[in-house]
N, C-alpha and C positions, 0 to 999 in steps of 0.2 A: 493205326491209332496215334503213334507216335507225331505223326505228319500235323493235325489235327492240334494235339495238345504243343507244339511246338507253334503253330500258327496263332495257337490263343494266347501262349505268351510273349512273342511277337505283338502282336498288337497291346499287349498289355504294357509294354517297353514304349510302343510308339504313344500309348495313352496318356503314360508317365509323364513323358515329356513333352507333351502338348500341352496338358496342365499346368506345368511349368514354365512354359512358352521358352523352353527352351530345344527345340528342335535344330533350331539352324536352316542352312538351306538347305533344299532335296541333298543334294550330291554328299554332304556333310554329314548329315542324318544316315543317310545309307553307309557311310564308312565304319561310322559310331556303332550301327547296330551290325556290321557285317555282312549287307547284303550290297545287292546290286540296287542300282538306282529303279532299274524295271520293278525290279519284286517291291519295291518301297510303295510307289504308286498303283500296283494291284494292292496293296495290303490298305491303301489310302483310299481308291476305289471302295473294297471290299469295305471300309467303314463307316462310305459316304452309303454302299446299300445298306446297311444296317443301322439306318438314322441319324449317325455322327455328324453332327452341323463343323468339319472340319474345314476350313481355309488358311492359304497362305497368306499371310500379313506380310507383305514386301516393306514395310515400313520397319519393323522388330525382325526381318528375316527367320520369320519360323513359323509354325504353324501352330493352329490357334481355333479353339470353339470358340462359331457365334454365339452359344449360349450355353450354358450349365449344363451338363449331362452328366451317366453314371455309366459306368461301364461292369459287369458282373456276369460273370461264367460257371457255370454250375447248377448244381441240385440245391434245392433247399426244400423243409418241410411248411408244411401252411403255419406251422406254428411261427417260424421264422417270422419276427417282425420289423415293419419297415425303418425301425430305428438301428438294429441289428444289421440290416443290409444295406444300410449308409454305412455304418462302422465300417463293415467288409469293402466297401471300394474309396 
């Protein structure tokens, strides 16, 4: 389980700073977060399967959505409304 919730926030780090457009390049990014350059772009992969419109902007050197997205891990109840689950990401 642990593996799992360490992968979620992982990518919740690489989210961060995408957002920000401040990722850097691959190589930089993976020092920043600790990993190896490999695990960076399975985790970038792993993003691109789960809808994230990610790309590298060689222009800004870092990575960058083409378009607005939200990123949110977890349970919620139906009460849960969608203004509330903006707040949360």
């Amino acid at each position: 389980m642990n593996i799992i919730i360490k992968q979620i926030e992982l990518m919740q780090r690489i989210d961060r700073l995408i957002r920000m457009k401040a990722t850097g390049p691959p190589i930089l990014l993976a020092h920043r977060l600790g990993i190896s350059r490999t695990k960076l772009y399975r985790m970038i992969r792993i993003m691109k399967d789960l809808n994230a419109p990610v790309e590298y902007d060689e222009t800004i050197q870092s990575y960058v959505y083409e378009e607005e997205v939200g990123l949110i891990f977890g349970f919620y109840t139906n009460e849960l409304r969608i203004s509330k689950i903006q707040a949360i990401t």
